[in-house]
C-alpha positions as CSV (number, residue, x, y, z in Angstrom):
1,X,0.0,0.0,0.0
2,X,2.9,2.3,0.5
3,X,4.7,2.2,-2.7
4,X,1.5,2.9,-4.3
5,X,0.8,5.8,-2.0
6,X,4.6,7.2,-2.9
7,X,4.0,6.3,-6.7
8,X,0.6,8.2,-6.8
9,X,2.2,10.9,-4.9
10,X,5.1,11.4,-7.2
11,X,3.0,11.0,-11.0
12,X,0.3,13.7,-9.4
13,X,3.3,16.1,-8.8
14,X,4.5,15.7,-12.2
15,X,1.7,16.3,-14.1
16,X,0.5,18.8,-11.5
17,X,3.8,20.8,-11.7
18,X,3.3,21.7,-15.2
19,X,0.0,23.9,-14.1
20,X,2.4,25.0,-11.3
21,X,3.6,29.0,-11.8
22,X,2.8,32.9,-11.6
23,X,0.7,32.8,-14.4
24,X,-2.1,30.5,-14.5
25,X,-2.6,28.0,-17.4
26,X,-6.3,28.2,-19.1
27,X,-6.5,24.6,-20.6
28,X,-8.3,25.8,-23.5
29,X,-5.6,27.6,-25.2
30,X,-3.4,24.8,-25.0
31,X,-4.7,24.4,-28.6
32,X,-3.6,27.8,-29.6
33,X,-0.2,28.1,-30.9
34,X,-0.6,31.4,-30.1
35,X,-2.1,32.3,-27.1
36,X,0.4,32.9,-24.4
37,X,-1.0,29.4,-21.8
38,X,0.5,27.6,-24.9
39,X,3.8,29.4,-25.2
40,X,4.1,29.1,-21.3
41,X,3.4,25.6,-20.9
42,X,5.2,24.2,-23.7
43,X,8.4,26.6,-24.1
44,X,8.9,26.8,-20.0
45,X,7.4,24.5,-17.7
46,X,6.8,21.1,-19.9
47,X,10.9,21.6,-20.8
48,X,11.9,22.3,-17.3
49,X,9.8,18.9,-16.1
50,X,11.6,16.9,-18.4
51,X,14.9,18.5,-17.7
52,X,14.1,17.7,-14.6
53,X,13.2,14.4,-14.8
54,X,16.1,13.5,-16.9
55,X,18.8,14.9,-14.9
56,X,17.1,12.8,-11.6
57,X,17.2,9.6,-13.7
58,X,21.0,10.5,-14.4
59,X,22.2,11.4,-10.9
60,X,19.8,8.4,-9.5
61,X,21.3,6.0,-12.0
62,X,24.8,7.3,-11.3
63,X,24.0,7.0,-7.3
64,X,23.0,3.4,-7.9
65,X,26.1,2.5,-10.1
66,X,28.8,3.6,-8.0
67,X,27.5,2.4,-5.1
68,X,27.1,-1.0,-6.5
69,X,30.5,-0.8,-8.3
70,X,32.5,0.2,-5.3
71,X,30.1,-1.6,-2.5
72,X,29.8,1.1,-0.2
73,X,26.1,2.8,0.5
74,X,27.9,6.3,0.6
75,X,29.4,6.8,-2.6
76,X,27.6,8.8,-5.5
77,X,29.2,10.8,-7.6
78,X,28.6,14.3,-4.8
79,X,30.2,12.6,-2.3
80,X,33.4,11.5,-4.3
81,X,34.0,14.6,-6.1
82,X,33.0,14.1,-9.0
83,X,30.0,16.8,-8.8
84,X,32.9,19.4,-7.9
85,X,35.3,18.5,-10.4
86,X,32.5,19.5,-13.2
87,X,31.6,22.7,-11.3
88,X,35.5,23.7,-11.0
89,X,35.7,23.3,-14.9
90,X,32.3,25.1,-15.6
91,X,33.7,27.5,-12.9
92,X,37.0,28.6,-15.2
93,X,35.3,28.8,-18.4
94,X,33.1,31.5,-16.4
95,X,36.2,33.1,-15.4
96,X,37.6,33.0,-18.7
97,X,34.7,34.0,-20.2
98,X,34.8,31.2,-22.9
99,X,31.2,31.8,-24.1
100,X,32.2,30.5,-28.2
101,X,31.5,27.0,-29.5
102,X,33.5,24.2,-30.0
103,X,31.9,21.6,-32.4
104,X,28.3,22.9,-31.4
105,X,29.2,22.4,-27.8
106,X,29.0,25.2,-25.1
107,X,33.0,25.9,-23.6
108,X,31.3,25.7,-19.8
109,X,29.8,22.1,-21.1
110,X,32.7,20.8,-21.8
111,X,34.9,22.2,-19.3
112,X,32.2,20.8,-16.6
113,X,32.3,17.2,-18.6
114,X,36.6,17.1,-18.5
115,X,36.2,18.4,-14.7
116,X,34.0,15.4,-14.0
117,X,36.2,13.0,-16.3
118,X,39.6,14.2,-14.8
119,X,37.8,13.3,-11.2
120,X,37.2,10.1,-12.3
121,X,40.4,8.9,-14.0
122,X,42.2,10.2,-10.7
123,X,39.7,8.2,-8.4
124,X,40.1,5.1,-10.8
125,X,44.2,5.5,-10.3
126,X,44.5,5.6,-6.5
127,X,41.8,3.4,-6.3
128,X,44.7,0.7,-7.4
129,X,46.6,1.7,-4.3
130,X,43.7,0.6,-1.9
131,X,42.8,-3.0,-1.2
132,X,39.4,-4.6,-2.2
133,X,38.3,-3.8,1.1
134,X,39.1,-0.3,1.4
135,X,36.6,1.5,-0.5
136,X,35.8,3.3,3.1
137,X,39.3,4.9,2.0
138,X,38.2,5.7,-1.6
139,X,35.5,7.6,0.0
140,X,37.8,9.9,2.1
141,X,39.9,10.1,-1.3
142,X,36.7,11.7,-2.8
143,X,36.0,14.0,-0.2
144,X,39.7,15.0,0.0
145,X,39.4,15.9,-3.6
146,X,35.9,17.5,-3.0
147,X,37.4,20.3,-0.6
148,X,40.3,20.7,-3.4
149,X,38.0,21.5,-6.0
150,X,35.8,24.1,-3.3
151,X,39.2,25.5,-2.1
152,X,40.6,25.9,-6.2
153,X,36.6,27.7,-6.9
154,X,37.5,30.3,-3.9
155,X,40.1,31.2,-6.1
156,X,38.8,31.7,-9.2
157,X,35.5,33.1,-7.5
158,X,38.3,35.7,-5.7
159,X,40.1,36.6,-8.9
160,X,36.8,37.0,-10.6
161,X,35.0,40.4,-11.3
162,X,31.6,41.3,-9.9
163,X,29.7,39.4,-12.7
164,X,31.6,36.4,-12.8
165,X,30.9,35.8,-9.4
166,X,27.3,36.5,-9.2
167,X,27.4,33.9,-12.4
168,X,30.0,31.3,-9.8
169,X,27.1,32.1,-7.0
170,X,23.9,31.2,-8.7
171,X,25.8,28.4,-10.5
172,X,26.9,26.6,-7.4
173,X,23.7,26.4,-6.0
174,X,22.1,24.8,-8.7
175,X,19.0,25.8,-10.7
176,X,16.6,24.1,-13.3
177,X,15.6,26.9,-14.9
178,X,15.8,26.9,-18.6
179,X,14.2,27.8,-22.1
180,X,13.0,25.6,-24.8
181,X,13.7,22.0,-25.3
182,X,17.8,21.8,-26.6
183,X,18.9,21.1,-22.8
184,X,15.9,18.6,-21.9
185,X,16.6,16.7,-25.8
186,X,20.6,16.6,-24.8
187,X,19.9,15.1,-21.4
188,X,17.4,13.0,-22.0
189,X,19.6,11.3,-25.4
190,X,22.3,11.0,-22.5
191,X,20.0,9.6,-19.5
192,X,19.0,6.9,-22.1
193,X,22.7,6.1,-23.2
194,X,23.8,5.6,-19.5
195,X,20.0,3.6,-18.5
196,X,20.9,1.3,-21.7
197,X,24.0,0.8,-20.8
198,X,23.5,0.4,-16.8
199,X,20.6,-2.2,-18.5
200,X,22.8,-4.0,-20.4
201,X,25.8,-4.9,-17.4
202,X,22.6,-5.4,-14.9
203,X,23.8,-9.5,-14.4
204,X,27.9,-8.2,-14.3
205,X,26.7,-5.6,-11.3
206,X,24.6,-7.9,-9.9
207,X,27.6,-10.4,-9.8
208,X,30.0,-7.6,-8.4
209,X,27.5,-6.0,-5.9
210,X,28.2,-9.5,-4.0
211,X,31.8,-9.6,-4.5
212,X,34.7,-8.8,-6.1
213,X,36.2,-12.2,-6.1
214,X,33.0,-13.5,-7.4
215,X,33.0,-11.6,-10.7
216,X,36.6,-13.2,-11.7
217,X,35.5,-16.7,-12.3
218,X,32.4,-15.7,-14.2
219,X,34.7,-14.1,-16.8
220,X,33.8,-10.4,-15.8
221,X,36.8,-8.1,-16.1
222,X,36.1,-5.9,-13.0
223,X,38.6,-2.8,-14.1
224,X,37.6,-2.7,-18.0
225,X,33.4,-2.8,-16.6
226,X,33.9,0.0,-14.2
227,X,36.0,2.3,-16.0
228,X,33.1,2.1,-19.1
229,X,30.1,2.8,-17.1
230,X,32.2,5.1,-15.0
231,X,33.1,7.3,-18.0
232,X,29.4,7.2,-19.0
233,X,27.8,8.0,-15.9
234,X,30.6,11.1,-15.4
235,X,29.3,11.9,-19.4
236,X,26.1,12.5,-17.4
237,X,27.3,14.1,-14.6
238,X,29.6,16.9,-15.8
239,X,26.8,17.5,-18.6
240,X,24.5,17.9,-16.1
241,X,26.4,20.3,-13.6
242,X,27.6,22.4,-16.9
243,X,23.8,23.1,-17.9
244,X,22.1,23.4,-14.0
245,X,25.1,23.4,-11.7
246,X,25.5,20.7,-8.8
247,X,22.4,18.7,-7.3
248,X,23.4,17.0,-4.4
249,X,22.1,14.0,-2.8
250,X,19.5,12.7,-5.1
251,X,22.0,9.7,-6.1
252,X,23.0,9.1,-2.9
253,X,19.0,9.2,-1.4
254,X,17.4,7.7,-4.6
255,X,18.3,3.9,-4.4
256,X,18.3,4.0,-1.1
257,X,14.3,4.6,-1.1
258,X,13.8,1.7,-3.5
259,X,16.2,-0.7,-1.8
260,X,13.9,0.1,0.8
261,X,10.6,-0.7,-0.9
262,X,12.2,-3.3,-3.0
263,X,14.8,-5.2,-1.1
264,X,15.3,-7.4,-4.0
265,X,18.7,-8.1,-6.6
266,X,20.3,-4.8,-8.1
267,X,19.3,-5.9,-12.0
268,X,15.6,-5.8,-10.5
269,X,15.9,-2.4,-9.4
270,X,17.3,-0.8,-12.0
271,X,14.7,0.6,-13.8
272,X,12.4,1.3,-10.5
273,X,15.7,3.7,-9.6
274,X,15.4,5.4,-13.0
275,X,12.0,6.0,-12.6
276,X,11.8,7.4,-9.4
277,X,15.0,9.4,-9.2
278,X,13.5,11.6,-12.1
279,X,9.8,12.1,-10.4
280,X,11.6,12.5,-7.1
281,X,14.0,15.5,-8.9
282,X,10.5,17.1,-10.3
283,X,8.9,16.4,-6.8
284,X,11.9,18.9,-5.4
285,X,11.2,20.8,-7.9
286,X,7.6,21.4,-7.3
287,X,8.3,22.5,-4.0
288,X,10.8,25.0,-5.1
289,X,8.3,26.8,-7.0
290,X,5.5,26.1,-4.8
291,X,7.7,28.8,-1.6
292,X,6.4,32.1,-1.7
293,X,9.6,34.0,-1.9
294,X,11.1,36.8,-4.1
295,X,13.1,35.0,-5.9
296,X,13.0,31.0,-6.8
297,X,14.8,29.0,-4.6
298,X,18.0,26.7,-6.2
299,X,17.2,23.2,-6.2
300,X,20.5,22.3,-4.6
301,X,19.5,23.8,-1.6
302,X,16.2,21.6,-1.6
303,X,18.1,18.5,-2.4
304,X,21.2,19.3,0.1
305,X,17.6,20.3,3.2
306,X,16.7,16.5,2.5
307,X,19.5,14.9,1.8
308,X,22.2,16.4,4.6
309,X,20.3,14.2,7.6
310,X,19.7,11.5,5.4
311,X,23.5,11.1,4.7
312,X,23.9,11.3,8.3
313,X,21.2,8.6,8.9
314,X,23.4,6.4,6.7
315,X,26.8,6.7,8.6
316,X,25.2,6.3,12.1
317,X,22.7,2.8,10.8
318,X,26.3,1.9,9.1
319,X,28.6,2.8,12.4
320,X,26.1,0.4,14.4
321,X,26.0,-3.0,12.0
């Protein structure tokens, strides 16, 4: 009865967030290309729902892979760095005020993209150094690099002029906020690369979710499988925090939930993640815009409210097994 209480919940928010805003939607002229309910409702909010959705199935997907990967219920890619690494990048193409192209591609895109990739590459190398059972260590790694990528920002954020840094401000705090459909048709091309490819290895990560050991005499070449979904889920990530900046906690509270209400094998849960992670980003949403303030409120700040005690949750239920 639950799950379909929290189901319901989350499908009424998404369709009711698209009627959600300052100017009210007249269902009628919907029709009309021209009437200005139409150009609201499919220009703005309709995008920005599907952005949303998109980048929660990303950061949920992510959430579930490294934690599976690496066997250790704290590690997403927020808490190892990798979320930091794409906002340093996106950060100094802001302070170099790269705003030209390169191959249709944004500078702060891929700046953000080889900030999340460099993360990863260095968290794959000194993982090496660490022994199977030290991915408690890899965590502490990723938090170590986390605080070298905020400490590196200060820096470009004090060297910047006013702009810039009310550009680094809003940008580190995340926001959802966009116009017409090119960011929600990029994500959504890239949520569906890294859910078929998560899809595809569901019996190699249900194999290594158990043990490393284990994956060895079933042929499964531990190294080569993690560094290819890793690269795609960091494709993900530093797309993401280029376009909206970093969203914390989603992938770390995401397949958590479900594990909950479906304490069954990782391949099974896959999809259930994938689904929920992007109503549960649009459900945040929703309550953004629902606050009566002068200004909308970032998302990050939503996500970090919710997920900040659940994180803590998670060490203290861990500290006590």
């Amino acid at each position: 009865m639950i799950k379909i209480l929290i189901w319901s919940l989350l499908i009424i928010c998404f369709v009711y967030s698209a009627f959600l805003g300052a100017v009210n939607i007249n269902i009628f002229d919907l029709l009309d290309p021209n009437s200005l309910s139409y150009q609201i409702f499919f220009e703005l909010r309709v995008p920005r729902i599907l952005f949303a959705f998109f980048a929660g199935t990303i950061l949920a997907l992510s959430g579930l892979l490294f934690q599976t990967l690496f066997r250790n219920p704290l590690m997403t890619p927020y808490t190892l760095g990798i979320s930091s690494g794409a906002v340093l990048g996106a950060g100094i193409a802001i302070k170099l005020g790269l705003g030209t192209l390169f191959f249709g591609i944004a500078s702060i895109s891929l700046f953000g993209f080889f900030g999340a990739m460099l993360t990863v590459f260095l968290l794959v190398y000194l993982s090496q150094f660490l022994k199977s059972s030290q991915h408690a260590s890899l965590l502490l790694l990723g938090i170590a690099l986390s605080l070298f990528y905020t400490s590196s920002l200060m820096i470009v954020f004090y060297l910047g002029d006013p702009m810039q840094n009310d550009m680094l401000i809003r940008f580190t705090m995340g926001s959802l906020s966009i116009i017409g459909w090119n960011n929600p048709i990029l994500l959504g091309i890239i949520s569906l690369a890294l859910f078929i490819s998560v899809y595809a290895y569901r019996f190699e990560l249900q194999i290594l979710s158990i043990s490393e050991d284990q994956a060895r005499p079933n042929g499964i070449h531990s190294k080569k499988l993690t560094l290819i979904l890793l690269t795609i889920s960091s494709l993900g990530i530093g797309t993401l925090v280029s376009i909206s900046g970093p969203i914390g906690f989603i992938g770390l509270i995401v397949p958590h939930i479900i594990t909950k209400l479906y304490p069954s094998s990782v391949s099974s849960r896959i999809i259930k993640t994938a689904l929920f992670g992007g109503l549960f980003l649009v459900f945040c949403d929703t309550i953004t815009r629902s606050l009566s303030t002068q200004s909308e409120l970032p998302i990050g700040i939503v996500t970090a409210l919710i997920g900040a005690p659940f994180f803590i949750y998670l060490i203290i239920t861990k500290a006590t097994r």
